[in-house]
PDB file as gemmi writes it, atoms N, CA and C in Angstrom:
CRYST1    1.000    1.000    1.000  90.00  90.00  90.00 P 1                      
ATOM      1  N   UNK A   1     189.927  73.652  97.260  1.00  0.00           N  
ATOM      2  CA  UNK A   1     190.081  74.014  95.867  1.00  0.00           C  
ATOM      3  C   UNK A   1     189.510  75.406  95.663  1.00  0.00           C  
ATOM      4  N   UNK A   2     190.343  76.077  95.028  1.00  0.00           N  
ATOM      5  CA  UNK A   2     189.799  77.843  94.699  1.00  0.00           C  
ATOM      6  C   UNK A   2     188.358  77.963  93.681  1.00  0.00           C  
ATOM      7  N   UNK A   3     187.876  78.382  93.915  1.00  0.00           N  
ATOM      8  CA  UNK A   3     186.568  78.634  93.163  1.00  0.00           C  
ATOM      9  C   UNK A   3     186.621  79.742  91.770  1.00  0.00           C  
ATOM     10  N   UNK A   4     186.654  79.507  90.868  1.00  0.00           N  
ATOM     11  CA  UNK A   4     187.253  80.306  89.557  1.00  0.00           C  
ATOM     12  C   UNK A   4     186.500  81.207  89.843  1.00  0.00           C  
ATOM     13  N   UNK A   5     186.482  82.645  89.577  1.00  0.00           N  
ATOM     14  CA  UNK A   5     185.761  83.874  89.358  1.00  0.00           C  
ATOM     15  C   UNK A   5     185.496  84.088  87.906  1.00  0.00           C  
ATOM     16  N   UNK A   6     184.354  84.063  87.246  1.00  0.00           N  
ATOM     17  CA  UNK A   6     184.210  84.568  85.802  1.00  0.00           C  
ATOM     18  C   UNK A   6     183.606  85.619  85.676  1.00  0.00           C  
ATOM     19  N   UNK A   7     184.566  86.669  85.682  1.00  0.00           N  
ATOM     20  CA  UNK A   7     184.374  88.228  85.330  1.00  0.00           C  
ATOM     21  C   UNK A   7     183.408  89.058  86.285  1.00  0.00           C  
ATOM     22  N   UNK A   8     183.764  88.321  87.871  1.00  0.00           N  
ATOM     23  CA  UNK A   8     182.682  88.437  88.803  1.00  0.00           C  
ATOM     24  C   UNK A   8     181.387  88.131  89.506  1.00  0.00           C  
ATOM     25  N   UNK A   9     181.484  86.966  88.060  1.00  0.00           N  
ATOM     26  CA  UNK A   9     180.099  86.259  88.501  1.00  0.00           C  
ATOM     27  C   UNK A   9     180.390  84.880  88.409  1.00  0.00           C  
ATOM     28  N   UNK A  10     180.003  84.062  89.515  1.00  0.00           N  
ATOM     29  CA  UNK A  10     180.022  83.030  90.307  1.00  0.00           C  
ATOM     30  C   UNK A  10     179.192  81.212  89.369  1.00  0.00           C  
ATOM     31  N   UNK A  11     180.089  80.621  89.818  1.00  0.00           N  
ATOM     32  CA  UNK A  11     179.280  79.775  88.539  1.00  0.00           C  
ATOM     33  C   UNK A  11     177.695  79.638  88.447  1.00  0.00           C  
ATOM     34  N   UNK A  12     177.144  79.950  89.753  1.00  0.00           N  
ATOM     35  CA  UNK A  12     175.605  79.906  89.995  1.00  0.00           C  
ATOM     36  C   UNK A  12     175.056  80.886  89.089  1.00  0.00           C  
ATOM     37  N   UNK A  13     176.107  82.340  89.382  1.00  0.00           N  
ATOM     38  CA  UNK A  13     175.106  83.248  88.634  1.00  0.00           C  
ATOM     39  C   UNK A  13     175.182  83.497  86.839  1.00  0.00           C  
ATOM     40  N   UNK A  14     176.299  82.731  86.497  1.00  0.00           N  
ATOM     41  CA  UNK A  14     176.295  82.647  85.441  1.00  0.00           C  
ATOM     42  C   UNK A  14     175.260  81.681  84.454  1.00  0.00           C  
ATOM     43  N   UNK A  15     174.971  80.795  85.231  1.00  0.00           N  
ATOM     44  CA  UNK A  15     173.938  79.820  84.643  1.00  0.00           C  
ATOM     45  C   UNK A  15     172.350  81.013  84.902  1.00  0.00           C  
ATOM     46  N   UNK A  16     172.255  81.404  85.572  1.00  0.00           N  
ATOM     47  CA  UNK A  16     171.431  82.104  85.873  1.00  0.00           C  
ATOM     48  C   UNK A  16     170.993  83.137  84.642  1.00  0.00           C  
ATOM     49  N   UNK A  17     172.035  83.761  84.465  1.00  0.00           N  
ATOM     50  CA  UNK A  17     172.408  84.828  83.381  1.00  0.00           C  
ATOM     51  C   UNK A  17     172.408  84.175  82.333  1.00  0.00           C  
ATOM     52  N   UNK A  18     172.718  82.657  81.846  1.00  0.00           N  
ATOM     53  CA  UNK A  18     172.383  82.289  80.378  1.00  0.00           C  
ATOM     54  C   UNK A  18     170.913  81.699  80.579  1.00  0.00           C  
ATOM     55  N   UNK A  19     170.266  81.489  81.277  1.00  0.00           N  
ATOM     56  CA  UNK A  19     169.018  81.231  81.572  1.00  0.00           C  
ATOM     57  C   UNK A  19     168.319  82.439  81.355  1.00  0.00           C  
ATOM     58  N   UNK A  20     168.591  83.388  81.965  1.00  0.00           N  
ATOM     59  CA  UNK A  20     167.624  84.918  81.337  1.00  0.00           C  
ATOM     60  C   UNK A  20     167.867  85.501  80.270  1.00  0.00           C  
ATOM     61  N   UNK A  21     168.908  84.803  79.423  1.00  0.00           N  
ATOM     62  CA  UNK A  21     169.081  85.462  78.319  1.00  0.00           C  
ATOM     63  C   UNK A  21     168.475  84.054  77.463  1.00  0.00           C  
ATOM     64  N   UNK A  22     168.343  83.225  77.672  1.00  0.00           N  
ATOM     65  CA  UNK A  22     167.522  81.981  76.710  1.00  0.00           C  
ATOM     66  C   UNK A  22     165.944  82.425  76.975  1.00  0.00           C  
ATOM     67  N   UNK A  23     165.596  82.987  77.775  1.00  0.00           N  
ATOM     68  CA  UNK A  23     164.237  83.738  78.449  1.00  0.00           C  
ATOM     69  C   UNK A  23     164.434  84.377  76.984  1.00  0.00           C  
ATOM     70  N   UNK A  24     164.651  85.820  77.267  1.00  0.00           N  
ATOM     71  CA  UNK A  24     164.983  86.612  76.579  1.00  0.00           C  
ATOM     72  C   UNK A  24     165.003  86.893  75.165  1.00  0.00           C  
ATOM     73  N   UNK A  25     165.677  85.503  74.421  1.00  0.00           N  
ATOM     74  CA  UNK A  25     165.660  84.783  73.187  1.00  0.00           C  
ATOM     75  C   UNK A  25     164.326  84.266  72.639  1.00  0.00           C  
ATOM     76  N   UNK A  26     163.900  83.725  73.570  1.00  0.00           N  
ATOM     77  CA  UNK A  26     162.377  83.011  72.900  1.00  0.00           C  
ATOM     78  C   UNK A  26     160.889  84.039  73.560  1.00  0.00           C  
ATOM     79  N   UNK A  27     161.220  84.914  74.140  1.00  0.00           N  
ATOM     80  CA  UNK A  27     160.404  86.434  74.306  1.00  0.00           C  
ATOM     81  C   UNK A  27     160.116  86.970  73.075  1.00  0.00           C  
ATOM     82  N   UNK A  28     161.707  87.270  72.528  1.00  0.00           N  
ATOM     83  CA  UNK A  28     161.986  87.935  71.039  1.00  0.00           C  
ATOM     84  C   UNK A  28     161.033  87.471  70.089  1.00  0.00           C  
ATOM     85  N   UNK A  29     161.445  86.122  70.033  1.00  0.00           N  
ATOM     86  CA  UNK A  29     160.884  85.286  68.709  1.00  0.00           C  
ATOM     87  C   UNK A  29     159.667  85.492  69.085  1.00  0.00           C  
ATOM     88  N   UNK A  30     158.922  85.425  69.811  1.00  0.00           N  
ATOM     89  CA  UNK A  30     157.361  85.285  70.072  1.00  0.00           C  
ATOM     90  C   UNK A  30     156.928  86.478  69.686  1.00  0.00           C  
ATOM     91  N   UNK A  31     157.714  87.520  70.362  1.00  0.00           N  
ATOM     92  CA  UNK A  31     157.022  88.890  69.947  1.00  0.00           C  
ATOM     93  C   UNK A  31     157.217  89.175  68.665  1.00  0.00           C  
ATOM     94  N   UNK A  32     158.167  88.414  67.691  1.00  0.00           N  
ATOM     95  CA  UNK A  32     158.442  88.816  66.419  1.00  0.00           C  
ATOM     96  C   UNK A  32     157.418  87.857  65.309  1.00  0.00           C  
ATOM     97  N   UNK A  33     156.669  86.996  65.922  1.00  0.00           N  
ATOM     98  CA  UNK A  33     155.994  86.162  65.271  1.00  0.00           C  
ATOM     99  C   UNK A  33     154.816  86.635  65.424  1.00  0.00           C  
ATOM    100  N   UNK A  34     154.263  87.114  66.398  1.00  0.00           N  
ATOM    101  CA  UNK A  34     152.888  87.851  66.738  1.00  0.00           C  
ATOM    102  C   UNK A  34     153.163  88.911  65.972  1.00  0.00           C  
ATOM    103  N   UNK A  35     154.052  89.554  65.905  1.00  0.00           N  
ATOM    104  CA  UNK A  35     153.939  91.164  64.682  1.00  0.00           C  
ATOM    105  C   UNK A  35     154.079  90.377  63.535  1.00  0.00           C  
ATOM    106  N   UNK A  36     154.418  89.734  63.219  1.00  0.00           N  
ATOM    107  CA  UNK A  36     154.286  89.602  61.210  1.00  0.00           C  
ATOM    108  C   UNK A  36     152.639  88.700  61.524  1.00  0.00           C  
ATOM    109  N   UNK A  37     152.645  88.041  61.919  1.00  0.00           N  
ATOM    110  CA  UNK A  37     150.952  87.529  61.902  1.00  0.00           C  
ATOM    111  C   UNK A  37     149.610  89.242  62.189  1.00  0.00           C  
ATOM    112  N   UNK A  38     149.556  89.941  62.670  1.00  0.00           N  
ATOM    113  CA  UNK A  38     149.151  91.132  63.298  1.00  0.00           C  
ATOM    114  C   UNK A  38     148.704  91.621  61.582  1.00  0.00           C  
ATOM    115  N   UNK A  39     147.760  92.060  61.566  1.00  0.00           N  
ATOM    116  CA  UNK A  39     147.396  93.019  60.729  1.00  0.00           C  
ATOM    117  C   UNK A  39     146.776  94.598  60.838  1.00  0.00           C  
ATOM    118  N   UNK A  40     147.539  95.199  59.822  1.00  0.00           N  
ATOM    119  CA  UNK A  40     147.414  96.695  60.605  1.00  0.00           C  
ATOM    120  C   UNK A  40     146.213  97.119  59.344  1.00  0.00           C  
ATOM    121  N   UNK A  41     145.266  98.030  59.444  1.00  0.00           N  
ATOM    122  CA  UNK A  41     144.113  98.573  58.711  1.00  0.00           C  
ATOM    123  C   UNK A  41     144.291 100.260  58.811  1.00  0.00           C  
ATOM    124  N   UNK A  42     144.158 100.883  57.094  1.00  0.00           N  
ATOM    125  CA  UNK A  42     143.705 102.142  57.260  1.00  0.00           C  
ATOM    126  C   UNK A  42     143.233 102.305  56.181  1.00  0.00           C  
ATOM    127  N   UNK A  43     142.795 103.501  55.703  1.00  0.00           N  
ATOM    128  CA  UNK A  43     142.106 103.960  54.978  1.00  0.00           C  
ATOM    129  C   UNK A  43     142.436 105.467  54.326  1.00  0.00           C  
ATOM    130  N   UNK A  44     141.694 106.382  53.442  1.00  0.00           N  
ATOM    131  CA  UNK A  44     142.049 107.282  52.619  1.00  0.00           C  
ATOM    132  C   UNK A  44     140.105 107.703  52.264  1.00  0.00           C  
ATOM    133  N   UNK A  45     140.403 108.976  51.803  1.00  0.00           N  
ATOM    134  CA  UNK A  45     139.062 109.370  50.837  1.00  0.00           C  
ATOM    135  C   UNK A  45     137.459 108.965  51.704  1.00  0.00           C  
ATOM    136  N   UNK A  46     137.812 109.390  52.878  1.00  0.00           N  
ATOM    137  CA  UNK A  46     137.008 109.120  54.168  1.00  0.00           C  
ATOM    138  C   UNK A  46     136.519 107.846  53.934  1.00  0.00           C  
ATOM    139  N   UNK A  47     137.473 106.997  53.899  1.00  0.00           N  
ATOM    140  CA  UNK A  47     136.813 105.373  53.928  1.00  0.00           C  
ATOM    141  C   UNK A  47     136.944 104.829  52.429  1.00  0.00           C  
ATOM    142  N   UNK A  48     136.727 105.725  51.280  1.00  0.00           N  
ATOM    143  CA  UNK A  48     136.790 105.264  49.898  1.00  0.00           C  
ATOM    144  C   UNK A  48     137.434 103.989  49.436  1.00  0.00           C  
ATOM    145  N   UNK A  49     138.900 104.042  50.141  1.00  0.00           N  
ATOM    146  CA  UNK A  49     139.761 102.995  49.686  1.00  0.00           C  
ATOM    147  C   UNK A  49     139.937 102.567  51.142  1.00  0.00           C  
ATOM    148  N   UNK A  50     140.416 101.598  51.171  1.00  0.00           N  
ATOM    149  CA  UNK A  50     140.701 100.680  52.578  1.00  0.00           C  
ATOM    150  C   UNK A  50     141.752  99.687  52.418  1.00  0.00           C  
ATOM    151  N   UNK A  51     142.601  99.274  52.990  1.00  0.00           N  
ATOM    152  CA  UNK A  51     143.408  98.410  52.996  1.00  0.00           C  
ATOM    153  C   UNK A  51     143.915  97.579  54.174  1.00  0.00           C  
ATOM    154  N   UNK A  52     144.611  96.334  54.180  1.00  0.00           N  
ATOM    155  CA  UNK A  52     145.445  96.040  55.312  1.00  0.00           C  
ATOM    156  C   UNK A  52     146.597  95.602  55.175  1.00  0.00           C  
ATOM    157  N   UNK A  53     147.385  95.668  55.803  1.00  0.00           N  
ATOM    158  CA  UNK A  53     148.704  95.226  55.493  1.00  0.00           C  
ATOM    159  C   UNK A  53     148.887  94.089  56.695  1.00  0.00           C  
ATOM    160  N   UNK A  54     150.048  93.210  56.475  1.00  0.00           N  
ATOM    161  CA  UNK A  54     150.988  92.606  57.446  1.00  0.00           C  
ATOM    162  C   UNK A  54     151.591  92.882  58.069  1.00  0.00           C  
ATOM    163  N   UNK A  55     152.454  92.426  59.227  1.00  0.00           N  
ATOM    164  CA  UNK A  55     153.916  92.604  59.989  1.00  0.00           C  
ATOM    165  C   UNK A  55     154.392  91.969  58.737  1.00  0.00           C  
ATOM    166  N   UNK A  56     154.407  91.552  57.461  1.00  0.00           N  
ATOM    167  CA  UNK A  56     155.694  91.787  56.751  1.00  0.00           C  
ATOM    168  C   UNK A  56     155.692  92.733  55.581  1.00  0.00           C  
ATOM    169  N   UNK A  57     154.535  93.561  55.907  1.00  0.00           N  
ATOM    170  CA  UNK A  57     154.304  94.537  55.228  1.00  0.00           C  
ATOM    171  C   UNK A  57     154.069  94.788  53.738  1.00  0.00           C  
ATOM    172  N   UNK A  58     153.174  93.538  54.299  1.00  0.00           N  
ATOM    173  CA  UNK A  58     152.282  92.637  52.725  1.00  0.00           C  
ATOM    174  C   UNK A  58     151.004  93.083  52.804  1.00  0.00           C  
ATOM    175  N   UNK A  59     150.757  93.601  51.278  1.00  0.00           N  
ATOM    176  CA  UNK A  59     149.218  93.990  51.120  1.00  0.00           C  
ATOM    177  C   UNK A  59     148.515  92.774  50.892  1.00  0.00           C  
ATOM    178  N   UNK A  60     147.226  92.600  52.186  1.00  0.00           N  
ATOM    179  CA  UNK A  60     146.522  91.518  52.289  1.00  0.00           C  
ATOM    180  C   UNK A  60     144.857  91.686  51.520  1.00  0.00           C  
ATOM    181  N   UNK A  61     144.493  93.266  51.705  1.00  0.00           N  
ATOM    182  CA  UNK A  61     143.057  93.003  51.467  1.00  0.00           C  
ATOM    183  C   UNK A  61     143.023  94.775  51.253  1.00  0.00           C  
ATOM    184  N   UNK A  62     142.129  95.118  50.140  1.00  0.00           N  
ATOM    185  CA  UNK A  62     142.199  96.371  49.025  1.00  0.00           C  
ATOM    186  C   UNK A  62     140.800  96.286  48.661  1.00  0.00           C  
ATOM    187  N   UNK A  63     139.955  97.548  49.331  1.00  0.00           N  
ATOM    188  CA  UNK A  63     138.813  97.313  49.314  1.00  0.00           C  
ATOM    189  C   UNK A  63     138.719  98.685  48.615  1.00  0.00           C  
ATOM    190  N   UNK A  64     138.315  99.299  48.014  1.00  0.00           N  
ATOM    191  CA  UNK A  64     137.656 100.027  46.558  1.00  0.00           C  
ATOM    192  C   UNK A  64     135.896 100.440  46.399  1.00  0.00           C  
ATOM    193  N   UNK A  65     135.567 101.602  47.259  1.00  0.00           N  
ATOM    194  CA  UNK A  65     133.704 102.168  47.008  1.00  0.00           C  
ATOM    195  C   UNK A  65     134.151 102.131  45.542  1.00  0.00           C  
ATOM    196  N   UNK A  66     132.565 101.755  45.242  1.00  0.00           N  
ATOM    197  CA  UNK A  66     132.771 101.841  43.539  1.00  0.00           C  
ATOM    198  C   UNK A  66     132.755 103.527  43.499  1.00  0.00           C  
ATOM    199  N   UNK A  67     132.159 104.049  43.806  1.00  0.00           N  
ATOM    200  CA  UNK A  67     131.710 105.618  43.771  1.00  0.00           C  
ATOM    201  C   UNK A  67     133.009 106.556  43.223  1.00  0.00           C  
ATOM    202  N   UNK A  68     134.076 106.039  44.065  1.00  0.00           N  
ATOM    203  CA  UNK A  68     135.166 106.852  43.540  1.00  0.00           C  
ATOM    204  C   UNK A  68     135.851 106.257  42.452  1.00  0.00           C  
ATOM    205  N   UNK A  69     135.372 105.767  41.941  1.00  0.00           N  
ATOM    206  CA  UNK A  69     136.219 104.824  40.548  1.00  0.00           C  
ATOM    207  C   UNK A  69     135.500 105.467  39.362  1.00  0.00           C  
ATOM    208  N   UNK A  70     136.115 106.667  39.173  1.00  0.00           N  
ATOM    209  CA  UNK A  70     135.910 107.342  37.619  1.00  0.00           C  
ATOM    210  C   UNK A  70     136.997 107.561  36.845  1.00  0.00           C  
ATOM    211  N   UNK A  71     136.579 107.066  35.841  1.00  0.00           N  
ATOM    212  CA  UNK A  71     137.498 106.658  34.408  1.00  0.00           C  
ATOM    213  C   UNK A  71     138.402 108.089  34.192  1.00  0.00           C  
ATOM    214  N   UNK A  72     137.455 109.017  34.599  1.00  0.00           N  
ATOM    215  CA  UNK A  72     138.399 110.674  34.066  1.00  0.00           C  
ATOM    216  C   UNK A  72     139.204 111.075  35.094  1.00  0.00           C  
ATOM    217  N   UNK A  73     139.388 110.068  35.911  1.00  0.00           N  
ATOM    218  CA  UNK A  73     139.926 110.892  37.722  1.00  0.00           C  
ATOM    219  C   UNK A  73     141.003 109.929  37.904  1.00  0.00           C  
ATOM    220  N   UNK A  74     141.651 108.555  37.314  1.00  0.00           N  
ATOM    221  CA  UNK A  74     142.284 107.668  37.710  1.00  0.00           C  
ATOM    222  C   UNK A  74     143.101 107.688  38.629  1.00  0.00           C  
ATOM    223  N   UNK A  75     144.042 109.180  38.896  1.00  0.00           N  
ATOM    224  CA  UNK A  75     145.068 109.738  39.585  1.00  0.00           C  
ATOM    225  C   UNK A  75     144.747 110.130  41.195  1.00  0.00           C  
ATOM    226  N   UNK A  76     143.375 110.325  41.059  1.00  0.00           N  
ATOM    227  CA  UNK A  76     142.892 110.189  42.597  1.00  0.00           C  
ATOM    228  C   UNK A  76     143.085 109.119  43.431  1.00  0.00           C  
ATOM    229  N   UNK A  77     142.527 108.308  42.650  1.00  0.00           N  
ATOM    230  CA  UNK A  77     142.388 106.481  42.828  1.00  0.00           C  
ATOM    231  C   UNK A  77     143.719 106.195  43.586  1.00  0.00           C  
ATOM    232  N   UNK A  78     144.294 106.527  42.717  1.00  0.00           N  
ATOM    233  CA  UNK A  78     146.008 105.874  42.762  1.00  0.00           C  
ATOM    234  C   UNK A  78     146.629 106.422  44.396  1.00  0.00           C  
ATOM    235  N   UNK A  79     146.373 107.658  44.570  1.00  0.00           N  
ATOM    236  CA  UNK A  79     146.637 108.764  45.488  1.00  0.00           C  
ATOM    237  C   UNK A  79     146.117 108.091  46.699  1.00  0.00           C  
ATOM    238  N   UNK A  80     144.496 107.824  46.183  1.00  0.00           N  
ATOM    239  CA  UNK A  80     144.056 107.111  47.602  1.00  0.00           C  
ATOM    240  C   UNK A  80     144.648 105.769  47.979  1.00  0.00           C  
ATOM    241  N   UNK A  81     144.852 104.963  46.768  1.00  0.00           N  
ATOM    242  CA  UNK A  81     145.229 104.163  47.321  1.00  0.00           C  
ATOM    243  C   UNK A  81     146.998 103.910  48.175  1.00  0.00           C  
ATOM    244  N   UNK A  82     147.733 104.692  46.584  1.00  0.00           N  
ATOM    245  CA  UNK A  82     148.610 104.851  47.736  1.00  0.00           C  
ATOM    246  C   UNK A  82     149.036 105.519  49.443  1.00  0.00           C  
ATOM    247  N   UNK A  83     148.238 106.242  49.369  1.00  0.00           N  
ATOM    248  CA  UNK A  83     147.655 107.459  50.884  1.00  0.00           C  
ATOM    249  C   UNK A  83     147.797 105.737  52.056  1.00  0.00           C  
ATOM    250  N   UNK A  84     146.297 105.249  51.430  1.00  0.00           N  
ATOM    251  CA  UNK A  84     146.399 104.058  52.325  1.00  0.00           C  
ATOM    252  C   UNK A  84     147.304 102.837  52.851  1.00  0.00           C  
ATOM    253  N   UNK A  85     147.943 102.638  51.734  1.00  0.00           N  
ATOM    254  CA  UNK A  85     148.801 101.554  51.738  1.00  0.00           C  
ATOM    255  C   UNK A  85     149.839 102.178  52.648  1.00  0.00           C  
ATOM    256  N   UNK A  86     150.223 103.597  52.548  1.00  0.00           N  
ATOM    257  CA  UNK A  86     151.614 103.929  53.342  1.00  0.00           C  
ATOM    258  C   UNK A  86     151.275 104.122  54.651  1.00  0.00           C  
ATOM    259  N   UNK A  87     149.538 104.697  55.020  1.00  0.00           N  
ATOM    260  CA  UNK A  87     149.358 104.926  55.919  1.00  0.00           C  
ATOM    261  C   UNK A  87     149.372 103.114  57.184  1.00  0.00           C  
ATOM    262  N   UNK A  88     148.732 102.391  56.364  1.00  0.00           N  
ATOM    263  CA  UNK A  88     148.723 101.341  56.936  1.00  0.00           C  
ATOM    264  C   UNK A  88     149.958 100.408  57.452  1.00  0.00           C  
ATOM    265  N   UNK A  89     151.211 100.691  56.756  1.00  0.00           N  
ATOM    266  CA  UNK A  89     152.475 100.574  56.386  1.00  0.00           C  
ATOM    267  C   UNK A  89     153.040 100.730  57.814  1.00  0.00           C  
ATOM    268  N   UNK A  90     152.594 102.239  57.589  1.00  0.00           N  
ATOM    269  CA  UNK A  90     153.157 103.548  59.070  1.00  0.00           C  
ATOM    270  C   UNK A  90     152.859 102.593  60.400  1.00  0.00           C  
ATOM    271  N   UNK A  91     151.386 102.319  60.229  1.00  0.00           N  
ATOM    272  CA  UNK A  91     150.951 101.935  61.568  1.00  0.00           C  
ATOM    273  C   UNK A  91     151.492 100.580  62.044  1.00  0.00           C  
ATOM    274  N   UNK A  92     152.031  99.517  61.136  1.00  0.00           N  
ATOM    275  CA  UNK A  92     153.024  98.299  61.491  1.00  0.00           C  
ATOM    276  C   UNK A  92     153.967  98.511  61.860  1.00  0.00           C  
ATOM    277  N   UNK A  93     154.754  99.377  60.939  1.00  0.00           N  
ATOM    278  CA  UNK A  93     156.305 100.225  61.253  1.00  0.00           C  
ATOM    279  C   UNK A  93     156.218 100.315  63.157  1.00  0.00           C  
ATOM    280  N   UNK A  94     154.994 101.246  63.250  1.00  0.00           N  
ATOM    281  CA  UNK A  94     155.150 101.806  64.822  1.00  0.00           C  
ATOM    282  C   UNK A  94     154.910 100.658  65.680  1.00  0.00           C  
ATOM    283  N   UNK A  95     154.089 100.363  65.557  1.00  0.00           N  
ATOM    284  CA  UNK A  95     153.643  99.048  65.999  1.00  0.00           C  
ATOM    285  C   UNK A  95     154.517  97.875  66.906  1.00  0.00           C  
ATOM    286  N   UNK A  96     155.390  97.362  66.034  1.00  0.00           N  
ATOM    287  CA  UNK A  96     156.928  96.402  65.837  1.00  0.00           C  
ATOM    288  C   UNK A  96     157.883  97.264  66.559  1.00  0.00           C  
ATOM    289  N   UNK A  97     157.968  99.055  66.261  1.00  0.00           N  
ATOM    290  CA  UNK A  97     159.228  99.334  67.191  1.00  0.00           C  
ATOM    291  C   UNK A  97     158.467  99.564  67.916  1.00  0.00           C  
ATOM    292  N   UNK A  98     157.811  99.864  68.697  1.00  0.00           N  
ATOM    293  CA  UNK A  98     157.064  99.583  70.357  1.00  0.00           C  
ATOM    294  C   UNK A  98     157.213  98.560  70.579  1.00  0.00           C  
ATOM    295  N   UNK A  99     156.906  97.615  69.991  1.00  0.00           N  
ATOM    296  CA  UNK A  99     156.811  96.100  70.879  1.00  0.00           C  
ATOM    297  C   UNK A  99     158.459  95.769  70.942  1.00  0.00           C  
ATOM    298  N   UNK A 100     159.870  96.113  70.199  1.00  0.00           N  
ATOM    299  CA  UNK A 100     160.942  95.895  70.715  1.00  0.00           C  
ATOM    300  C   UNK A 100     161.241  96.760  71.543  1.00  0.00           C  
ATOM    301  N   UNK A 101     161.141  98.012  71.479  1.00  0.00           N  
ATOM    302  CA  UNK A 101     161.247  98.869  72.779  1.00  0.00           C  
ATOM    303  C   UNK A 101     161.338  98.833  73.661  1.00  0.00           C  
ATOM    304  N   UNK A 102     159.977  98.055  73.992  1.00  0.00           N  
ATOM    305  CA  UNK A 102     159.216  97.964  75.385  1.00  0.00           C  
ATOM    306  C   UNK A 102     160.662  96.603  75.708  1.00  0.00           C  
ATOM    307  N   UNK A 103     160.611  95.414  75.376  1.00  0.00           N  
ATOM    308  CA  UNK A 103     161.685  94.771  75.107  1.00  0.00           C  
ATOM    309  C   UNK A 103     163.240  94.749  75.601  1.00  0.00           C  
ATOM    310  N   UNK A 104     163.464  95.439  74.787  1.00  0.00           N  
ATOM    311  CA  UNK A 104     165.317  95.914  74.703  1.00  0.00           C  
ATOM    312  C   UNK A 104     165.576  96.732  76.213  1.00  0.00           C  
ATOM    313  N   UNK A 105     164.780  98.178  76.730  1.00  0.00           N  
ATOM    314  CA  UNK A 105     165.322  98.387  77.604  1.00  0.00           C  
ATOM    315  C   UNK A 105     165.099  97.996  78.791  1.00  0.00           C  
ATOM    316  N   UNK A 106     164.114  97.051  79.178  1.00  0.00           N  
ATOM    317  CA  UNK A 106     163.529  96.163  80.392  1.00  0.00           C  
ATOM    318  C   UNK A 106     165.017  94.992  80.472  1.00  0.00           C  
ATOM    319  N   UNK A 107     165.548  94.818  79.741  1.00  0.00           N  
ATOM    320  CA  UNK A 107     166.220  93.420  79.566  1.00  0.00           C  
ATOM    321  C   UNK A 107     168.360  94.142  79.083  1.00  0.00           C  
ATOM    322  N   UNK A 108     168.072  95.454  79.426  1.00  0.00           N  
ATOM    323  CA  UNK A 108     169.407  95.978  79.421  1.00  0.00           C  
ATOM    324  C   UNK A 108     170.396  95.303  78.075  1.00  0.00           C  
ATOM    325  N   UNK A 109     169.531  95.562  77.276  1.00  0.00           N  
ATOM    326  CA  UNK A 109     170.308  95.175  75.724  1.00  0.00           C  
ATOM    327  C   UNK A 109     171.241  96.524  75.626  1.00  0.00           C  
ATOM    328  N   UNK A 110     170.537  97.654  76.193  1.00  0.00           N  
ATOM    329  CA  UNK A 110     171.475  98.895  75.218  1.00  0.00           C  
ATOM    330  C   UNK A 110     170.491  98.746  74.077  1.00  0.00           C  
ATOM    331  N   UNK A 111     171.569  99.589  72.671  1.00  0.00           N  
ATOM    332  CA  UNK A 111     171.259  99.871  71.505  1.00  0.00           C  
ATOM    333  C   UNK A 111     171.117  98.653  70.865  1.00  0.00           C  
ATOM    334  N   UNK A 112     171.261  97.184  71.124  1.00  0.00           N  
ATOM    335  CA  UNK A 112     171.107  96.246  70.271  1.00  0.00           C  
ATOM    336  C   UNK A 112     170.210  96.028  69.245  1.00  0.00           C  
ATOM    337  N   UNK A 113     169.022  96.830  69.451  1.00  0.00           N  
ATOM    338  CA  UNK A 113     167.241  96.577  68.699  1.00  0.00           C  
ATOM    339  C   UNK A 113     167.583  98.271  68.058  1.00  0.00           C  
TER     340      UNK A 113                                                      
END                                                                             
């Protein structure tokens, strides 16, 4: 009996190949569950304001020196805090595309990620 050819690869290596790609699949998810759990930390106003964010890029914790909290300056405040929040933002952003990076071209996705 002739042995089917599927697109060059042999029925062995095809099981093989949906086996490293079910690998592959639950790699993803893991690494995508460890980044939204992960919390990223920065700061503004040499430490003044502080924040952390999530991997879902949820503000978790907004910490505030009283020192810089003057009633005639509010716009600083705001500055710092937003400064922080984006900065902390930034550092998840990078964070998540490194960890698919590293990912995608070890495992010959191409552009998929």
């Amino acid at each position: 009996m002739a042995r089917q050819n599927f697109g060059g690869f042999g029925g062995g290596n095809m099981q093989q190949l949906m086996r490293q790609a079910q690998k592959m699949q639950q790699q993803l998810q893991e690494t995508q569950e460890k980044l939204q759990e992960a919390e990223y930390e920065a700061s503004s106003g040499g430490g003044m304001v502080s924040v952390k964010v999530n991997g879902k890029h949820e503000l978790v914790s907004l910490t505030i020196d009283p020192q810089v909290v003057d009633p005639e300056d509010i716009e600083m405040l705001q500055d710092l805090i937003l400064a922080a929040v984006n900065e902390a933002v930034r550092k998840g952003a990078e964070a998540q595309e490194a960890a698919m990076s590293k990912m995608a071209p070890g495992m010959g996705m191409g552009g998929l990620f």
